[in-house]
N, C-alpha and C positions, 0 to 999 in steps of 0.2 A: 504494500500500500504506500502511495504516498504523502509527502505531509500536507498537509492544508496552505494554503499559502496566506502570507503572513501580510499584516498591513503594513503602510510604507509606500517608499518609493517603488516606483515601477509596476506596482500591481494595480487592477481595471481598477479599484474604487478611487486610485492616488490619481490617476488619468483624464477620469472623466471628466468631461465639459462643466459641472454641475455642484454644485454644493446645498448641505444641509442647511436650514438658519442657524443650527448650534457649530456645523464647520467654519459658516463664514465669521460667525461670530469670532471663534477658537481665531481665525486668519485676520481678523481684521482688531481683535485685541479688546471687543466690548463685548455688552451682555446681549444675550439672545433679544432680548426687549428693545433693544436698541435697533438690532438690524430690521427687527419687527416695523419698528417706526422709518426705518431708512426706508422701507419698500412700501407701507402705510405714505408715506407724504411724496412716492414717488421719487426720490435720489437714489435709491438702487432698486434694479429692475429683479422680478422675481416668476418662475412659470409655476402656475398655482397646480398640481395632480392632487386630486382629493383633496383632505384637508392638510396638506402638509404643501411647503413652499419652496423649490428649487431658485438658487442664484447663479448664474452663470458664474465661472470663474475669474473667465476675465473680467465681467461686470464689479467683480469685486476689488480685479487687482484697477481696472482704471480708478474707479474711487478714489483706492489708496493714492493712486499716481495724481490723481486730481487734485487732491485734499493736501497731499506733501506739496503741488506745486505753489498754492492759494500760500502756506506757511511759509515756505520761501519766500516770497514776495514782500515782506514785510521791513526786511533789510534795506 
C-alpha cells in the first residue's frame, strides 16, 4: 500500500486555483470575519458553492499586492 499523501507543497489541494475563507484568512494574516467582510463589501471576490465561499488565489495575492502598494505610498 501506499502512503497517503501529505499536505504541503506540491500536492492538488496546495495547487488549486481556490481557497477556503479560513485558508485565505491563515494567507492573508486576519480572522475569518474579516475576509467574510472583505467579500461582504465586495474588495475581494468570492464563488459562492453551497453554503461555503471559495477565493481565488490570486484574488487574494493581488489584495495583498494592492494593499502593500497603497502602504508604500505614504513615504
Amino acid at each position: 500500500m501506499s502512503d497517503p499523501p501529505q499536505e504541503g507543497a506540491g500536492t492538488p489541494r496546495e495547487e488549486g486555483r481556490s481557497l477556503t475563507v479560513a485558508e485565505a484568512a491563515t494567507v492573508m494574516r486576519v480572522s475569518k470575519l474579516a475576509v467574510h467582510r472583505m467579500v461582504r463589501s465586495g474588495a475581494l471576490p468570492a464563488i459562492r458553492t453551497g453554503r461555503s465561499q471559495r477565493i481565488p488565489r490570486q484574488a487574494v495575492h493581488d489584495y495583498l499586492t494592492g494593499t502593500a502598494a497603497k502602504l508604500g505610498s505614504f513615504g
